[in-house]
mmJSON file of the N, C-alpha and C atoms, coordinates in Angstrom:
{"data_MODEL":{"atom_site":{
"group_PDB":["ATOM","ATOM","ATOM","ATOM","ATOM","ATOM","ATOM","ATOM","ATOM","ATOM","ATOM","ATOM","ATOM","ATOM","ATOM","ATOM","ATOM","ATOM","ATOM","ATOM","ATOM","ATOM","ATOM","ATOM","ATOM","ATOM","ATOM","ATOM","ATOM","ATOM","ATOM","ATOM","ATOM","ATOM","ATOM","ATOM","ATOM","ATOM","ATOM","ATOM","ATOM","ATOM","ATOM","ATOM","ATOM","ATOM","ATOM","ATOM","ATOM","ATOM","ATOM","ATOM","ATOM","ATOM","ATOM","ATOM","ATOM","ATOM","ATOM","ATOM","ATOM","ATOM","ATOM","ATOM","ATOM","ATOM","ATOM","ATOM","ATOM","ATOM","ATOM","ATOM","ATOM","ATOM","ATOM","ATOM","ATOM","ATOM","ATOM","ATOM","ATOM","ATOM","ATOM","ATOM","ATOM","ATOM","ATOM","ATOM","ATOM","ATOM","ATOM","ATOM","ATOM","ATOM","ATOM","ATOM","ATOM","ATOM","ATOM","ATOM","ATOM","ATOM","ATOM","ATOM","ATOM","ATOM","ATOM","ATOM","ATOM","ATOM","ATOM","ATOM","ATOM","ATOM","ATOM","ATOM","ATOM","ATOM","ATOM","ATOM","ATOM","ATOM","ATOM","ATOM","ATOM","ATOM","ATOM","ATOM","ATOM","ATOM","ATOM","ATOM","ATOM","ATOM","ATOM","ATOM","ATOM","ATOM","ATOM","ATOM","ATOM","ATOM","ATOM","ATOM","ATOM","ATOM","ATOM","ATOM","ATOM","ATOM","ATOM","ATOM","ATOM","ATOM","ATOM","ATOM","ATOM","ATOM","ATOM","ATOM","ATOM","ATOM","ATOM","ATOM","ATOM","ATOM","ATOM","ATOM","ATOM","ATOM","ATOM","ATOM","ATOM","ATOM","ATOM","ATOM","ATOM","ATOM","ATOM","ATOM","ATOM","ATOM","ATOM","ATOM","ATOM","ATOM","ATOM","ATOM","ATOM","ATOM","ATOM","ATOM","ATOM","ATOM","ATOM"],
"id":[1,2,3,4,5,6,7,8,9,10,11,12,13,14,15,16,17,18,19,20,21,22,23,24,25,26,27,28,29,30,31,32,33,34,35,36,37,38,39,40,41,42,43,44,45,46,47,48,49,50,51,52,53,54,55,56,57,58,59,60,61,62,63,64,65,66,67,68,69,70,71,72,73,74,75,76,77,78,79,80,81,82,83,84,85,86,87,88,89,90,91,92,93,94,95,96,97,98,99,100,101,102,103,104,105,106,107,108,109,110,111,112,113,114,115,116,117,118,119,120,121,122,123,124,125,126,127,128,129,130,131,132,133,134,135,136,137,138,139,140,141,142,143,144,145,146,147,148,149,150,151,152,153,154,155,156,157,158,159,160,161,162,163,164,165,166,167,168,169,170,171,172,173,174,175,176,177,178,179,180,181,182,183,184,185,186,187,188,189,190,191,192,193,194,195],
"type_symbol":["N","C","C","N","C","C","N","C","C","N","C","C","N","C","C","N","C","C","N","C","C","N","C","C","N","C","C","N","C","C","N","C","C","N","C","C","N","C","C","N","C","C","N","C","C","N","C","C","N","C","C","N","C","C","N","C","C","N","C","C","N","C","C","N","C","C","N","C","C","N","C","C","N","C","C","N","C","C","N","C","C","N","C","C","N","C","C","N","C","C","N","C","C","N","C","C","N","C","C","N","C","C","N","C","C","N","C","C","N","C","C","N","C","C","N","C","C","N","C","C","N","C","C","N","C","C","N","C","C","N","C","C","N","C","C","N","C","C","N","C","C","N","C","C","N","C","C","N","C","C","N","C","C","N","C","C","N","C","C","N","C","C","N","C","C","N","C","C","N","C","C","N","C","C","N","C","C","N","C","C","N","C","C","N","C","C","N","C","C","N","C","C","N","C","C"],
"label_atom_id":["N","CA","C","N","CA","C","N","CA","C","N","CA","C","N","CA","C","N","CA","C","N","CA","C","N","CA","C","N","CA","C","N","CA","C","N","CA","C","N","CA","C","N","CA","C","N","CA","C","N","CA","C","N","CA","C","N","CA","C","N","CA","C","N","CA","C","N","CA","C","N","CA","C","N","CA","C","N","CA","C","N","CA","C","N","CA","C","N","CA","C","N","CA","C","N","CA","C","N","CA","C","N","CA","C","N","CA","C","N","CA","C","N","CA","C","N","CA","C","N","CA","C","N","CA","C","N","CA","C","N","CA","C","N","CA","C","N","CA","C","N","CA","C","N","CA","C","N","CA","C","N","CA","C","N","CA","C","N","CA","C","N","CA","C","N","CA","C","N","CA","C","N","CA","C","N","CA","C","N","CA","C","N","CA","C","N","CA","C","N","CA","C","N","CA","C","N","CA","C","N","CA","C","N","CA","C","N","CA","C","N","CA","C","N","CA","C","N","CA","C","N","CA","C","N","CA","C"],
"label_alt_id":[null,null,null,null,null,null,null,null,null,null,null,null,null,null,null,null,null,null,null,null,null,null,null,null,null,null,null,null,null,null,null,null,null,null,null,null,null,null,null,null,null,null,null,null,null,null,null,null,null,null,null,null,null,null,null,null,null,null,null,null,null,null,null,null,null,null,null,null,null,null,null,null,null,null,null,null,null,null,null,null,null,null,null,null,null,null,null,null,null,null,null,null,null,null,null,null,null,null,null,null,null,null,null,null,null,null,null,null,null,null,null,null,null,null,null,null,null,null,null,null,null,null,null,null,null,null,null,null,null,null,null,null,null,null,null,null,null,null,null,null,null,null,null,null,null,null,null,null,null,null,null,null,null,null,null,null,null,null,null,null,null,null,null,null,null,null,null,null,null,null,null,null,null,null,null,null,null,null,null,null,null,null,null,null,null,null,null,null,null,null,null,null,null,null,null],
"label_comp_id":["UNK","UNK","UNK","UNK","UNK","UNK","UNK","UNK","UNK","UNK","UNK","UNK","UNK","UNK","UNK","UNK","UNK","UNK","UNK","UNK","UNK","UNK","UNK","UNK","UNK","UNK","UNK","UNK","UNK","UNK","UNK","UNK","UNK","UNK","UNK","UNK","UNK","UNK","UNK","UNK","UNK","UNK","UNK","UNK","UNK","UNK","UNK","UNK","UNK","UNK","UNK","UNK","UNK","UNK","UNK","UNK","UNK","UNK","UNK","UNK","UNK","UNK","UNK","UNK","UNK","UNK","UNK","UNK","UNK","UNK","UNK","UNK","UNK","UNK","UNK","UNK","UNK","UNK","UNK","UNK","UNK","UNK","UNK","UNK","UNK","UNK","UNK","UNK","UNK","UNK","UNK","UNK","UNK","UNK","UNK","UNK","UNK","UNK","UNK","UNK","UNK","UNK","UNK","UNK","UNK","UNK","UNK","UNK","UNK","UNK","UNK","UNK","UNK","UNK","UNK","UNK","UNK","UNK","UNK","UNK","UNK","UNK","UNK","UNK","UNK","UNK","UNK","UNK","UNK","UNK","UNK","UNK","UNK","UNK","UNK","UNK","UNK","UNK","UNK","UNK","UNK","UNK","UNK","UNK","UNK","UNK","UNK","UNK","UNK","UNK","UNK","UNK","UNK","UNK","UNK","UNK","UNK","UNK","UNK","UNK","UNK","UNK","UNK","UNK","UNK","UNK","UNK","UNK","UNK","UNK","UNK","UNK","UNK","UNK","UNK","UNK","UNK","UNK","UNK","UNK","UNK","UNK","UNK","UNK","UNK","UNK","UNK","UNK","UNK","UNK","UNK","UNK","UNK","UNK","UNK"],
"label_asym_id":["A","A","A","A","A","A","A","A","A","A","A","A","A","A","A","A","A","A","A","A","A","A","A","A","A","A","A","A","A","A","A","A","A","A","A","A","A","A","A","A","A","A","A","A","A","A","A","A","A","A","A","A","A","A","A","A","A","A","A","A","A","A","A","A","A","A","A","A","A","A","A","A","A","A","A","A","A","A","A","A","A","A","A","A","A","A","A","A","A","A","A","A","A","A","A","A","A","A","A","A","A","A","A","A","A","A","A","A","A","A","A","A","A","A","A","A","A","A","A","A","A","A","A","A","A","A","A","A","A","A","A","A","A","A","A","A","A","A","A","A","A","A","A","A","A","A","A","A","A","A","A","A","A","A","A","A","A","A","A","A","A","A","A","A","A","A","A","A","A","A","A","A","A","A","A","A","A","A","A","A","A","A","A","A","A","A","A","A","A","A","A","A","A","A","A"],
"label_entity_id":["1","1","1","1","1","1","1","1","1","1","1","1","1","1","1","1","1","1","1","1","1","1","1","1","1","1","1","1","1","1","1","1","1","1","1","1","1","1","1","1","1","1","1","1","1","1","1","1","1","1","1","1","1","1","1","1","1","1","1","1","1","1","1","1","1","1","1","1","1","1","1","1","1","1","1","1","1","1","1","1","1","1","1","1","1","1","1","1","1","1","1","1","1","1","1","1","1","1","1","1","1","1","1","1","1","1","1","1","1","1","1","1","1","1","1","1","1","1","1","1","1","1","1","1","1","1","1","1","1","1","1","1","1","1","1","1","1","1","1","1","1","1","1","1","1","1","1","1","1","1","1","1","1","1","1","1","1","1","1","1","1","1","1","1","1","1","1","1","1","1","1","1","1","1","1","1","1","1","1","1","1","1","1","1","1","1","1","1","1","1","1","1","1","1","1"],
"label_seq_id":[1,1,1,2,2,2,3,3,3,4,4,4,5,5,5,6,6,6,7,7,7,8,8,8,9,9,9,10,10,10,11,11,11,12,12,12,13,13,13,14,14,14,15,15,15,16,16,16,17,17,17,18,18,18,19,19,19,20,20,20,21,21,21,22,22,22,23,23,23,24,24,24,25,25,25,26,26,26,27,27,27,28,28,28,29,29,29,30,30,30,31,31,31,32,32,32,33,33,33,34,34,34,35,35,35,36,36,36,37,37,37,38,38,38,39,39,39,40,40,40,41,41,41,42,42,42,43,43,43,44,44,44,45,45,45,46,46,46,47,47,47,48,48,48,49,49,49,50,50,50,51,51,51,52,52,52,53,53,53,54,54,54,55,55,55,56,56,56,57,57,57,58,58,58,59,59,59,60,60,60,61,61,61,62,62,62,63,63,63,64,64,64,65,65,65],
"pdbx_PDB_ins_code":[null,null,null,null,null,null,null,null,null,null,null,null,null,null,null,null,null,null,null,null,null,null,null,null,null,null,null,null,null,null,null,null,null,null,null,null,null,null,null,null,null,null,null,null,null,null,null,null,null,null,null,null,null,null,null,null,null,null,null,null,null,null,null,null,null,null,null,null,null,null,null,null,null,null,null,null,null,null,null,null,null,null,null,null,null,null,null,null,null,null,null,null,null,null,null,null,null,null,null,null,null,null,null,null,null,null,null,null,null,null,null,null,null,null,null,null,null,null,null,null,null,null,null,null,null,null,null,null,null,null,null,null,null,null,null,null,null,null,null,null,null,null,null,null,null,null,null,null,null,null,null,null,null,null,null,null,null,null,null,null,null,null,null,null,null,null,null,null,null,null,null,null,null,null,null,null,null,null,null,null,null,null,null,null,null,null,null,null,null,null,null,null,null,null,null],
"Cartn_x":[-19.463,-20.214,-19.906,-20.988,-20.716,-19.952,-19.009,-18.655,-19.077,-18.783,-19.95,-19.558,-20.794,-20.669,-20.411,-19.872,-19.758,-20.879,-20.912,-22.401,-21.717,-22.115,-22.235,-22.678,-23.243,-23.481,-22.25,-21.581,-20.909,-19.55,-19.081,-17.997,-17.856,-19.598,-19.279,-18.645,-18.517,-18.841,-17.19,-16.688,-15.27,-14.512,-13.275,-11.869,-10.805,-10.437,-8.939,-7.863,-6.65,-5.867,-4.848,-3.559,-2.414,-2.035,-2.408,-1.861,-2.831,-4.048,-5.247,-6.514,-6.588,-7.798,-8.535,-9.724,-11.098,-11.596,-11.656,-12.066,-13.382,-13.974,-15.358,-15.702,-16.418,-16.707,-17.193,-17.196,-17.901,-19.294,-20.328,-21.908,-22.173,-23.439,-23.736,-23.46,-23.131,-22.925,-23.687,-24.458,-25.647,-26.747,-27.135,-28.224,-28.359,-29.133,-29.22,-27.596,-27.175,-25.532,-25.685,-26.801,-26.646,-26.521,-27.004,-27.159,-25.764,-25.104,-23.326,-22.939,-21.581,-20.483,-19.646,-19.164,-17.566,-16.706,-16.691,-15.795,-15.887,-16.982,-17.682,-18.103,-18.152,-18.469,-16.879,-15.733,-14.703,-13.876,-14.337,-13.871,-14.213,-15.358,-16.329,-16.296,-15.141,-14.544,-13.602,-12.722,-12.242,-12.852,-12.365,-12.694,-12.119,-12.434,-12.486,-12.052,-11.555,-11.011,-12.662,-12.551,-13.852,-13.203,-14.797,-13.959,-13.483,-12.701,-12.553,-13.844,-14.833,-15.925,-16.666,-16.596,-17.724,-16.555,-15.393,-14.175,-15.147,-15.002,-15.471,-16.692,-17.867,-18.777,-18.876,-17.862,-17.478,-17.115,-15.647,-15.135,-16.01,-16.698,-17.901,-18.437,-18.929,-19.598,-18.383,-17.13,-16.605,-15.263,-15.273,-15.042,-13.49,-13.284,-11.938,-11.128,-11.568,-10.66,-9.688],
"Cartn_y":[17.288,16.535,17.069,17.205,17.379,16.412,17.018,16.014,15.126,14.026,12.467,12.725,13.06,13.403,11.79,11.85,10.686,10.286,9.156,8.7,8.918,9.757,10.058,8.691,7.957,6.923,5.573,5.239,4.948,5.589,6.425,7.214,7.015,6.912,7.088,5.501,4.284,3.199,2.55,3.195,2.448,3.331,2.756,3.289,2.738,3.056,2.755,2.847,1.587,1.606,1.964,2.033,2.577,1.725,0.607,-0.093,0.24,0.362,0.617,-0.399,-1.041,-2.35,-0.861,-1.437,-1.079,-2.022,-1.052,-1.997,-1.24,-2.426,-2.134,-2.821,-2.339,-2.698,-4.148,-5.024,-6.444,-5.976,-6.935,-7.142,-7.794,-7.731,-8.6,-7.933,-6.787,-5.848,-4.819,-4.954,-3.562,-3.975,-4.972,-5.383,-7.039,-7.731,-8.768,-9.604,-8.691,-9.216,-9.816,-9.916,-10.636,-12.598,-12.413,-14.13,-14.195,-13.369,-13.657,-13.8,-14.867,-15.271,-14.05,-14.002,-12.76,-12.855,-13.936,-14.3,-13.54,-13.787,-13.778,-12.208,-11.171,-9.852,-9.231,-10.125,-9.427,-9.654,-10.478,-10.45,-9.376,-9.287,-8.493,-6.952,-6.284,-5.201,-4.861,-5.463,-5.162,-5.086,-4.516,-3.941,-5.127,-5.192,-6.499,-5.939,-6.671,-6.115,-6.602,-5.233,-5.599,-6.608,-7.677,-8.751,-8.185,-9.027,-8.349,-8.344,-8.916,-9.073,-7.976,-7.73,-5.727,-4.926,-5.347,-3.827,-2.959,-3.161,-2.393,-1.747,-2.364,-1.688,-0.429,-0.505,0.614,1.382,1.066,1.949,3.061,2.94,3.145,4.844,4.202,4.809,5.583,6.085,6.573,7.405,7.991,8.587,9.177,9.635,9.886,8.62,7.546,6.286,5.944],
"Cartn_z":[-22.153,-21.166,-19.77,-18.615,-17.619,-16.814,-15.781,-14.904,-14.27,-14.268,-13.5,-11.65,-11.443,-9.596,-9.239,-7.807,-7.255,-6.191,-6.323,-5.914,-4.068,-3.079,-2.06,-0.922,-1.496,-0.753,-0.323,-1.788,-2.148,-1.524,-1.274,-1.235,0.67,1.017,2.87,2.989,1.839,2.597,1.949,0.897,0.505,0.562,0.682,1.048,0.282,-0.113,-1.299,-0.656,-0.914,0.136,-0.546,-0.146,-1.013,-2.064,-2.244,-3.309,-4.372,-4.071,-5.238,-4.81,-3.852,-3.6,-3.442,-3.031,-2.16,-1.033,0.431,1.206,1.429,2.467,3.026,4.172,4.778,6.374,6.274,6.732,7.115,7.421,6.125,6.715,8.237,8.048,9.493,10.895,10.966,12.407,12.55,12.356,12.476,13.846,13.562,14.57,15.379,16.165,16.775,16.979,17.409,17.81,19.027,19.752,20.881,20.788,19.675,18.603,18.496,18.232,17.47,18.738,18.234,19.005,19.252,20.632,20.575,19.117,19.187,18.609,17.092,16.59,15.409,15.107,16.689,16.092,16.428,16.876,17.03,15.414,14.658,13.017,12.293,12.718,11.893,11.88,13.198,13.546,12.262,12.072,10.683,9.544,8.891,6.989,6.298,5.359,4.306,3.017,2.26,0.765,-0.188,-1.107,-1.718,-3.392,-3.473,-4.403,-5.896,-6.848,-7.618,-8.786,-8.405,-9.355,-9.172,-7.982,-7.535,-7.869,-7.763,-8.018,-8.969,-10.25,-11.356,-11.247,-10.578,-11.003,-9.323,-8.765,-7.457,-7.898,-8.964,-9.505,-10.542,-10.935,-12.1,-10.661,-9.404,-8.773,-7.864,-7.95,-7.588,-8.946,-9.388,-10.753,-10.215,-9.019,-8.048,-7.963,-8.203,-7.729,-8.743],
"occupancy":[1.0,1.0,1.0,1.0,1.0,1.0,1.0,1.0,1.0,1.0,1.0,1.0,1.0,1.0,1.0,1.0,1.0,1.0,1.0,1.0,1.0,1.0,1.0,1.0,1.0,1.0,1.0,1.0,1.0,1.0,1.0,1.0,1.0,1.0,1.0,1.0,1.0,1.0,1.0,1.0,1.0,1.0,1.0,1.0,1.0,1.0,1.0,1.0,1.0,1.0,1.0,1.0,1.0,1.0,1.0,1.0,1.0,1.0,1.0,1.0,1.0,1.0,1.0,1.0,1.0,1.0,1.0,1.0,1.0,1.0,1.0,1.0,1.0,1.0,1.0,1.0,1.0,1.0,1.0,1.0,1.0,1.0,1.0,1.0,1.0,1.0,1.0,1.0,1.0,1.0,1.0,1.0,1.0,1.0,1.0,1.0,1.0,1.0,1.0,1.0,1.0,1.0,1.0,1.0,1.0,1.0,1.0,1.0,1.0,1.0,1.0,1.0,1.0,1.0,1.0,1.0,1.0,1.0,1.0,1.0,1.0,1.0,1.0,1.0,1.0,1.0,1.0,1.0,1.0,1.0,1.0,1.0,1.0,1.0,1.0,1.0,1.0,1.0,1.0,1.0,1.0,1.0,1.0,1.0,1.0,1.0,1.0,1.0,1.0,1.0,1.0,1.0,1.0,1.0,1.0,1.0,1.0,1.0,1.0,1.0,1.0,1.0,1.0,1.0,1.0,1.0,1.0,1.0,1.0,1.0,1.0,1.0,1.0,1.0,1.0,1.0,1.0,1.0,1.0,1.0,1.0,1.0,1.0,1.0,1.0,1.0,1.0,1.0,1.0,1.0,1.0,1.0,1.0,1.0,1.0],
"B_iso_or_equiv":[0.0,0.0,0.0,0.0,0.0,0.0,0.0,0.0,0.0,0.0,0.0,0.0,0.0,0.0,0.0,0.0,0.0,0.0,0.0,0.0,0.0,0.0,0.0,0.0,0.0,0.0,0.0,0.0,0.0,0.0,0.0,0.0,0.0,0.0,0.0,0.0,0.0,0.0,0.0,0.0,0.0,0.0,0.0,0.0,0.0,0.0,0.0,0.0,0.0,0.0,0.0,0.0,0.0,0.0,0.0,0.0,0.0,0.0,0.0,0.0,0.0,0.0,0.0,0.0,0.0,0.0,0.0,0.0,0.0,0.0,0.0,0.0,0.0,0.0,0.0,0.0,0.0,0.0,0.0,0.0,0.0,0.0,0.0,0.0,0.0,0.0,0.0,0.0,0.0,0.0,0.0,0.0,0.0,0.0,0.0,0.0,0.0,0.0,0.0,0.0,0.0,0.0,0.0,0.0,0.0,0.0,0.0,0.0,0.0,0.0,0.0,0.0,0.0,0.0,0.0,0.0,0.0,0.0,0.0,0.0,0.0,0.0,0.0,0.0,0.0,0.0,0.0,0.0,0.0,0.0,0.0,0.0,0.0,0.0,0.0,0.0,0.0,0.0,0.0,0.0,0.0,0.0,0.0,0.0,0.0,0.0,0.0,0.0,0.0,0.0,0.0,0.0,0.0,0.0,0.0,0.0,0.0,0.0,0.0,0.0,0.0,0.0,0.0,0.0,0.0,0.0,0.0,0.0,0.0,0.0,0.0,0.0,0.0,0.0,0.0,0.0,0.0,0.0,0.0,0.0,0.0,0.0,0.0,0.0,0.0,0.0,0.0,0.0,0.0,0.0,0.0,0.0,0.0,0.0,0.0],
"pdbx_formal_charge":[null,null,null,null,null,null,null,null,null,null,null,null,null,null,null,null,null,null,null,null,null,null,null,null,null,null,null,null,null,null,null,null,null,null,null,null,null,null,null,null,null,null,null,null,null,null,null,null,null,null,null,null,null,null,null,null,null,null,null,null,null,null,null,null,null,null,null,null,null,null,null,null,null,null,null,null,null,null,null,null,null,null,null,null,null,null,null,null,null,null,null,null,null,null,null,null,null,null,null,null,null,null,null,null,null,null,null,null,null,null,null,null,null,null,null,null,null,null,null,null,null,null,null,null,null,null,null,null,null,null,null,null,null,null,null,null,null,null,null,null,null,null,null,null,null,null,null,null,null,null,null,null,null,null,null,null,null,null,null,null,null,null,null,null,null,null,null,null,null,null,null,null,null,null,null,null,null,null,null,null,null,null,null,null,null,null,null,null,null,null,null,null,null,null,null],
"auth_seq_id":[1,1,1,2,2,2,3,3,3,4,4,4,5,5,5,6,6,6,7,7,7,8,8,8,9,9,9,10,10,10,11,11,11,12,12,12,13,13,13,14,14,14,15,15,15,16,16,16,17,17,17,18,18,18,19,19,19,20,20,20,21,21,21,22,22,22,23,23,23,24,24,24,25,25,25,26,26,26,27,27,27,28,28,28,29,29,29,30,30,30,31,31,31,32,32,32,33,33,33,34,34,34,35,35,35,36,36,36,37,37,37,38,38,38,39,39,39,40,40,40,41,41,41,42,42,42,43,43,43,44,44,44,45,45,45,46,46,46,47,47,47,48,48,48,49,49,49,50,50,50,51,51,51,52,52,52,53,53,53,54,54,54,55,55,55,56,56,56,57,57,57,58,58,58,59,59,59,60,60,60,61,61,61,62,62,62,63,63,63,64,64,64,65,65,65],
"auth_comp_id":["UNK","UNK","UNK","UNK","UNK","UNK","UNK","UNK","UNK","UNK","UNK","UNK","UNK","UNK","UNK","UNK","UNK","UNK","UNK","UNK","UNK","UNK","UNK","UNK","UNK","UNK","UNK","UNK","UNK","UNK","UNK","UNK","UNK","UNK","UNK","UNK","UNK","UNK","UNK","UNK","UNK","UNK","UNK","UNK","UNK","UNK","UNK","UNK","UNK","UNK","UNK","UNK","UNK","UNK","UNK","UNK","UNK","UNK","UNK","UNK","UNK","UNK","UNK","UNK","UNK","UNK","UNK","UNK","UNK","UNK","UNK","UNK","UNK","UNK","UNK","UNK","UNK","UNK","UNK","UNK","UNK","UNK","UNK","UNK","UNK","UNK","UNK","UNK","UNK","UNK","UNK","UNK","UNK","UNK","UNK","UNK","UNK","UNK","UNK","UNK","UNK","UNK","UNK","UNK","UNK","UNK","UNK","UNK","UNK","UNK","UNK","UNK","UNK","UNK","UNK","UNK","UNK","UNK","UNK","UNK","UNK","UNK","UNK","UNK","UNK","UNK","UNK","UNK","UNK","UNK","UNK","UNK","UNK","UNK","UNK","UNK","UNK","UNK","UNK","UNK","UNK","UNK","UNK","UNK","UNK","UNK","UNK","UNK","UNK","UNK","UNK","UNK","UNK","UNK","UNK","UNK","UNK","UNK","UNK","UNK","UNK","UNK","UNK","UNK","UNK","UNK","UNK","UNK","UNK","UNK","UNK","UNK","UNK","UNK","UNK","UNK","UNK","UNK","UNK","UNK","UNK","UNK","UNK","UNK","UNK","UNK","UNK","UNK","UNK","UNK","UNK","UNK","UNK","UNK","UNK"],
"auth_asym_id":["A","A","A","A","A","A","A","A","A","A","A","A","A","A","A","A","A","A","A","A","A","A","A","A","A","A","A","A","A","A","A","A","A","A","A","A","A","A","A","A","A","A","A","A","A","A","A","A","A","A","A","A","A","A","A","A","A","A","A","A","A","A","A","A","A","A","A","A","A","A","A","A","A","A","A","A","A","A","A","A","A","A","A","A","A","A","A","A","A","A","A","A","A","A","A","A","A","A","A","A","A","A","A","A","A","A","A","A","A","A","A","A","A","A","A","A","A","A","A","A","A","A","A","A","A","A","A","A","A","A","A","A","A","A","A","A","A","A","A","A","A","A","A","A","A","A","A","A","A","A","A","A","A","A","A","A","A","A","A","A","A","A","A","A","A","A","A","A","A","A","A","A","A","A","A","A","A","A","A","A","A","A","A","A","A","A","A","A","A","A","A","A","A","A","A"],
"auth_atom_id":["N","CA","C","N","CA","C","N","CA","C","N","CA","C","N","CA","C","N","CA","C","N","CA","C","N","CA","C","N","CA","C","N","CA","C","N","CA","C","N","CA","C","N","CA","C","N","CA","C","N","CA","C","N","CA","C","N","CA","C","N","CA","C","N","CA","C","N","CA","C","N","CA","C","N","CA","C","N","CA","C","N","CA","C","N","CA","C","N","CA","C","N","CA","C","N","CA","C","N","CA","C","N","CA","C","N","CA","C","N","CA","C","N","CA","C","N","CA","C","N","CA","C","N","CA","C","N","CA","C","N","CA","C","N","CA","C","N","CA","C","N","CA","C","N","CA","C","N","CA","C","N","CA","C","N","CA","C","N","CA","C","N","CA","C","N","CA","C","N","CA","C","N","CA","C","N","CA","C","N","CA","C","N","CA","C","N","CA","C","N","CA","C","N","CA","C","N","CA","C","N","CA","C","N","CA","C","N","CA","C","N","CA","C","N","CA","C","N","CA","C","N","CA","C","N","CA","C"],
"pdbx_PDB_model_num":[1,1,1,1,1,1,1,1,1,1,1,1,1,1,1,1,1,1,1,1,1,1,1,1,1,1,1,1,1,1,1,1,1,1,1,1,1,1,1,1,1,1,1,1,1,1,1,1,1,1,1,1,1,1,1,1,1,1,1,1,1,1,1,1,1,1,1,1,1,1,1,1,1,1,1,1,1,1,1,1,1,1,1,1,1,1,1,1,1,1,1,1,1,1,1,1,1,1,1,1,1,1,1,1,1,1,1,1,1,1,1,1,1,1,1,1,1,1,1,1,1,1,1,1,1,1,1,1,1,1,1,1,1,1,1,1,1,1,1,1,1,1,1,1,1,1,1,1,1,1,1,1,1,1,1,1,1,1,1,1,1,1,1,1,1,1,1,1,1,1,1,1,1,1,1,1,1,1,1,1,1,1,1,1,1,1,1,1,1,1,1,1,1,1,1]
}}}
């Protein structure tokens, strides 16, 4: 069987931390931030641990992890 490529899309958007999680950027910061609180786009600056119910099917789309 050929080698399973890694889905490129996938790969720009998670990060594996030294213990083994997967994080990912916080939704909701792309556009109409003038509606959001400071408060609310200064959370949203940090990365988030991805849950363990998507773990698996990330892992699936990243074959390196």
């Amino acid at each position: 069987m050929p080698k399973m490529k890694t889905k490129r899309a996938a790969r720009k958007r998670f990060k594996k931390t030294a213990t083994g999680k997967l994080m990912q950027a916080g939704a909701f910061k792309q556009h109409k931030l003038e509606h959001k609180s400071p408060k609310q786009k200064r959370k949203l600056r940090k990365s988030k641990l991805v849950s363990k119910a998507d773990e698996h099917r990330i892992k699936v789309l990243l074959p390196y992890l």
